[in-house]
N, CA and C of each residue as an Amber inpcrd file, in Angstrom:
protein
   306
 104.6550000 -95.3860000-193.6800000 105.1690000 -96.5240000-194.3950000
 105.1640000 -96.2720000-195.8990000 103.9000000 -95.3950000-196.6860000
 103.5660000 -95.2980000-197.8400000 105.2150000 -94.4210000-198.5950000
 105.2720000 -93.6510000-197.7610000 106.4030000 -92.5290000-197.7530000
 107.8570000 -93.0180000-198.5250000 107.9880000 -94.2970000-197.4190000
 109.2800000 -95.2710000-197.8210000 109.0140000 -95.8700000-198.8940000
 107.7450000 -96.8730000-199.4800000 108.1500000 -97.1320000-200.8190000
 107.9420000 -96.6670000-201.5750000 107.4600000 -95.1140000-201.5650000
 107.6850000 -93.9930000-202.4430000 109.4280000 -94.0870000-202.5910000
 109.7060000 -93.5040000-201.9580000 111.6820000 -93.5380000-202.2380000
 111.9100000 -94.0870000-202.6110000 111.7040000 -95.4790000-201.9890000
 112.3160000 -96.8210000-202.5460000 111.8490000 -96.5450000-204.8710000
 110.7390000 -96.4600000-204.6330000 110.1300000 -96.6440000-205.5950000
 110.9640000 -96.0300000-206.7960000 111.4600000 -94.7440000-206.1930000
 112.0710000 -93.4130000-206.8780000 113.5020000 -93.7640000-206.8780000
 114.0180000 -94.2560000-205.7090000 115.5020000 -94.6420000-206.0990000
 115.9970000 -96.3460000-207.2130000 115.0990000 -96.7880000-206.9410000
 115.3790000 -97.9780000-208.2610000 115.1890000 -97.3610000-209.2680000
 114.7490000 -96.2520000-209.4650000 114.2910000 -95.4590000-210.5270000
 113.1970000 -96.6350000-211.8780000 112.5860000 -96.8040000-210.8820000
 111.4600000 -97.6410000-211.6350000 110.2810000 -96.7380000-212.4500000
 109.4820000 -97.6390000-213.9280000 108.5020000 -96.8500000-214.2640000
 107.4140000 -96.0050000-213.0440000 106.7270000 -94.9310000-213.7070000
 105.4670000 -94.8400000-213.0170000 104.5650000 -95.8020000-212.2470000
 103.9540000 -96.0800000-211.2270000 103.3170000 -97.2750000-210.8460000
 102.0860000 -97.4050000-211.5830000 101.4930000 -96.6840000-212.1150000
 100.2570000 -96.5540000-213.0390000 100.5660000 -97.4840000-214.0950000
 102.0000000 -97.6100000-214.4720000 102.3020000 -98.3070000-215.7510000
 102.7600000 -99.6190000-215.5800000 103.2800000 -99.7460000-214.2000000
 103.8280000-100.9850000-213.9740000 102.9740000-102.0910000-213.6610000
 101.7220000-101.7920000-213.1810000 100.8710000-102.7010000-212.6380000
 101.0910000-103.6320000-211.2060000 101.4230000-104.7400000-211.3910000
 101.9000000-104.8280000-209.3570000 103.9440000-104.6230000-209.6190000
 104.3770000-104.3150000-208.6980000 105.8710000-104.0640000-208.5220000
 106.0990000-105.3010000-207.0230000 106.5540000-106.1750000-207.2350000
 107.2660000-106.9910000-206.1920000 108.5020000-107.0830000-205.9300000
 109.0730000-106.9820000-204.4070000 109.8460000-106.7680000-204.2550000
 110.3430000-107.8760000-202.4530000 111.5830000-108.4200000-203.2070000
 112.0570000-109.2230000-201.7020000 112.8300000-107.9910000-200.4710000
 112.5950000-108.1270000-199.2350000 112.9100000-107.3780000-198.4040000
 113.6860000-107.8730000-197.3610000 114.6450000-107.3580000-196.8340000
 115.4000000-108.2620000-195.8090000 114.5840000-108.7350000-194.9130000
 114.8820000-110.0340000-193.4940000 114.4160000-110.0940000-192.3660000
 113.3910000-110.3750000-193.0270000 112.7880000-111.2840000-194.3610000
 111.7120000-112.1460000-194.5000000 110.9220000-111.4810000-194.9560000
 110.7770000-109.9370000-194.9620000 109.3970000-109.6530000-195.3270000
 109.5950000-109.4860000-197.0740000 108.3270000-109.2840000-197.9520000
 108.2780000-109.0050000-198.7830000 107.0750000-108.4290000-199.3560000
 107.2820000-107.8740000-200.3930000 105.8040000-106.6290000-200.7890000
 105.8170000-106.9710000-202.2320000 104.2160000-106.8340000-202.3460000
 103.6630000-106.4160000-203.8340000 102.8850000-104.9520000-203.7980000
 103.1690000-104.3580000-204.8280000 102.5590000-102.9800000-204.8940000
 101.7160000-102.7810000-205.8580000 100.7760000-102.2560000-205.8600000
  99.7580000-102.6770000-206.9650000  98.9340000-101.2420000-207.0580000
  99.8420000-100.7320000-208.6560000  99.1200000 -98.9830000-209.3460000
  98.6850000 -98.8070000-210.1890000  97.9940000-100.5620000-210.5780000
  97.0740000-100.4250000-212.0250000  95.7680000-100.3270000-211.3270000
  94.7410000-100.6000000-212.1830000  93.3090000-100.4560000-212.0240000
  92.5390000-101.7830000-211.5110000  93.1090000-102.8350000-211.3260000
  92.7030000-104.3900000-211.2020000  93.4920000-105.0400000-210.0690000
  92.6410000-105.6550000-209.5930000  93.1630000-106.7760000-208.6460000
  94.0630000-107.9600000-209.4670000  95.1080000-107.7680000-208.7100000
  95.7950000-108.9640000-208.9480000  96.5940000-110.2150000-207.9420000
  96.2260000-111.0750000-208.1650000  96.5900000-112.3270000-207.0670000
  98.5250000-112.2630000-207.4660000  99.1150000-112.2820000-206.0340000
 100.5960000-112.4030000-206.2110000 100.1820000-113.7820000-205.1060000
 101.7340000-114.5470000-205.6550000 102.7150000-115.8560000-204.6990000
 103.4110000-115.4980000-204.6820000 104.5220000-114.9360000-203.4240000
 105.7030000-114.9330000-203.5870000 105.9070000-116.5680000-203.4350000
 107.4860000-116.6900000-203.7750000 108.1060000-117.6550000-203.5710000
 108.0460000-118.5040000-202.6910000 107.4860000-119.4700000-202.3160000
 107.0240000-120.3010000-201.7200000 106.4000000-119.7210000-200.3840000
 105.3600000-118.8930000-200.6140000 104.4730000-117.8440000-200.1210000
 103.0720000-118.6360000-200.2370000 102.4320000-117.8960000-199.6690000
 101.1520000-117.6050000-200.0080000 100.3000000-116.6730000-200.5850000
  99.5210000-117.2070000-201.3450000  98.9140000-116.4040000-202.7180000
  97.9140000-115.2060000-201.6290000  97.7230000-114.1520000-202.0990000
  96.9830000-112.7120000-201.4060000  96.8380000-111.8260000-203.3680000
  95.6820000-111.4230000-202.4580000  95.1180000-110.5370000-204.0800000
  95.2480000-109.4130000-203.4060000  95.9850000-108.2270000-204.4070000
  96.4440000-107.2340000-204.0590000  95.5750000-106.5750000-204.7610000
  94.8860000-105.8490000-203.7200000  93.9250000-104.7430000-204.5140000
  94.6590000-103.6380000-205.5110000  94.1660000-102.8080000-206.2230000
  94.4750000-101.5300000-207.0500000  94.6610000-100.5480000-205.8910000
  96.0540000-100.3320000-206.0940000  96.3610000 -98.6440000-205.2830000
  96.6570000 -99.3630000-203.6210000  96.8900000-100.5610000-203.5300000
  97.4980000-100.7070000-202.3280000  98.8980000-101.8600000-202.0230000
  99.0930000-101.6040000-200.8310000 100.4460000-102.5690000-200.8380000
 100.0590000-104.0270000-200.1530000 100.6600000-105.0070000-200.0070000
 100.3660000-106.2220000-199.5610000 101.8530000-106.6820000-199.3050000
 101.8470000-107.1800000-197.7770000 103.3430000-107.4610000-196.9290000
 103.0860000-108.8100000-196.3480000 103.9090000-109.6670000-196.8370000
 104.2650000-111.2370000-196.3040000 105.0870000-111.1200000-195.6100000
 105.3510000-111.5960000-194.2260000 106.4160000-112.3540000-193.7050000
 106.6020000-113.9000000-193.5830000 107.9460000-114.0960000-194.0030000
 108.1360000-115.7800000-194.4360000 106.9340000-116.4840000-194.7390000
 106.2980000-115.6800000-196.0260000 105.6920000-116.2330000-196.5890000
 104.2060000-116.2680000-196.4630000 104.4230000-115.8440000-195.0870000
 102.7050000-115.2570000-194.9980000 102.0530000-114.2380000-194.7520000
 101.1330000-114.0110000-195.4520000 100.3800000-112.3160000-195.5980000
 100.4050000-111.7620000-193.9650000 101.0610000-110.6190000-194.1020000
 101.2640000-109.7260000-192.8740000 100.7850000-107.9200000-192.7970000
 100.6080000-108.0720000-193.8450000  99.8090000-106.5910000-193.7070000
  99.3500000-106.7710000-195.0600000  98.7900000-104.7820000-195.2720000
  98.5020000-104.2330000-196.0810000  98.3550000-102.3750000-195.5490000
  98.8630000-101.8900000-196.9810000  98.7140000-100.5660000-196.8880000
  97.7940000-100.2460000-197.8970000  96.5050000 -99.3440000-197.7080000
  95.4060000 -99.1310000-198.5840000  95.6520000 -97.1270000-199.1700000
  96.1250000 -96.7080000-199.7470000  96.2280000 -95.3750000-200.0850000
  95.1140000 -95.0810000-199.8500000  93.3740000 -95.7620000-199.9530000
  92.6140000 -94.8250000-199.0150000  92.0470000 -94.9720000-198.3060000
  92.1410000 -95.8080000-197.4500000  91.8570000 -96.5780000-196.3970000
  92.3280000 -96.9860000-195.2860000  93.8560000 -96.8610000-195.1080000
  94.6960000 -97.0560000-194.3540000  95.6130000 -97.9620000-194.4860000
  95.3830000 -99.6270000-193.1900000  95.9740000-100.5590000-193.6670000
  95.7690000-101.4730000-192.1070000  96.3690000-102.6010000-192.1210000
  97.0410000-102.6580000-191.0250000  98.3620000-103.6310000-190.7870000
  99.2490000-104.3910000-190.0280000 100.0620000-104.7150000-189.8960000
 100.2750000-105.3890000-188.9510000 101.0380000-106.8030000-189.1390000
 101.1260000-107.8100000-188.0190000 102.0320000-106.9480000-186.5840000
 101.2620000-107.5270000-185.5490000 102.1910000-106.8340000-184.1380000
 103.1810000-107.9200000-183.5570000 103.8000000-109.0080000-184.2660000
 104.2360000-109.9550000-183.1950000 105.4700000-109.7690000-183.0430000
 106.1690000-110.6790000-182.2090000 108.0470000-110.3320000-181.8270000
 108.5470000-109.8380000-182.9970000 108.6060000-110.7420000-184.0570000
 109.3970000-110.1820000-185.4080000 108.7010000-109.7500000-186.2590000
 107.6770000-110.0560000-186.8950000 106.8720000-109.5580000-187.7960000
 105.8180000-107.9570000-187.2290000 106.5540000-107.0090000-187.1210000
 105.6280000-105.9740000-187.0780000 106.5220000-104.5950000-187.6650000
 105.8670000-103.5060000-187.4250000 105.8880000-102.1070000-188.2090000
 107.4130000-101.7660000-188.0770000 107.9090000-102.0700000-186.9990000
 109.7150000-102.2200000-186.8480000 110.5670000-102.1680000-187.4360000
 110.1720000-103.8790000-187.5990000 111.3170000-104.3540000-188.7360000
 110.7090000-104.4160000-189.9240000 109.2940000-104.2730000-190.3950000
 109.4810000-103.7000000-191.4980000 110.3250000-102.5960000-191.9100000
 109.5700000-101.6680000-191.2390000 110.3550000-100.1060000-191.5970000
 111.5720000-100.2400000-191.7110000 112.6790000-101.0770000-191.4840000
 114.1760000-101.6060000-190.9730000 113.9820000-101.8840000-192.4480000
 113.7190000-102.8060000-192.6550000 113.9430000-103.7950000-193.8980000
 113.6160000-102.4670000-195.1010000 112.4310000-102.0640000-195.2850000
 112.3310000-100.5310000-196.0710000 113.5950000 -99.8830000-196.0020000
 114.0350000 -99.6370000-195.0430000 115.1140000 -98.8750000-194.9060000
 116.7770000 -98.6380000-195.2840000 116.6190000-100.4780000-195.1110000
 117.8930000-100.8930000-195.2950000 117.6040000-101.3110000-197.4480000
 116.7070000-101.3570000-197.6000000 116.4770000-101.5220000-199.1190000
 117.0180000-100.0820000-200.0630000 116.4000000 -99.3650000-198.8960000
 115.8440000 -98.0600000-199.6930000 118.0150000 -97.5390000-199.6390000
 118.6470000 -97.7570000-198.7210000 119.8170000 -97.0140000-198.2040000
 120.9270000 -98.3210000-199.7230000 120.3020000 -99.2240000-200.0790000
 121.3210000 -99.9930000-200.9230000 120.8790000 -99.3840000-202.5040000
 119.5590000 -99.1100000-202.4970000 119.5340000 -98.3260000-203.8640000
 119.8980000 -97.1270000-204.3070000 120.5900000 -96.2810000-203.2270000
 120.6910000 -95.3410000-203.2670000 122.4860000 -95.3440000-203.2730000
């Protein structure tokens, strides 16, 4: 998963993540991510979301609005398994992001 918003990351041609501090981003099919490559925790809302504190150096995934994963660069992560909300259609939604920035 880390892999894809590497690309993604690289094809918006966005700053370094070290510099950006959290990077949020809306994703098709509901989901959405904060990415977080500063040194500090920071609390994100998406849009009529629910608030989740995104640790330093990891990702944090809402679906419609509610916290559905996390990816930890050193720790792992994990990820909702249900009909729509799981590793799937995320990766779909990554995918289809990553294929419009490009």
């Amino acid at each position: 998963m880390f892999d894809l918003i590497i690309q993604l990351h690289e094809a918006l041609k966005l700053p370094p993540m070290n510099e950006m501090g959290v990077w949020e981003l809306a994703l098709s099919g509901g989901w959405y991510m904060a990415v977080n490559g500063g040194a500090e925790t920071v609390s994100v809302t998406p849009t009529g979301g629910a608030t989740s504190d995104v640790e330093r150096f990891c990702v944090v995934f809402w679906f419609n609005g509610w916290p559905a994963g996390v990816v930890d660069i050193a720790h792992g992560g994990f990820l909702a398994a249900g009909e729509a909300a799981n590793e799937q259609t995320l990766r779909a939604a990554l995918e289809q992001k990553l294929a419009e920035a490009t």
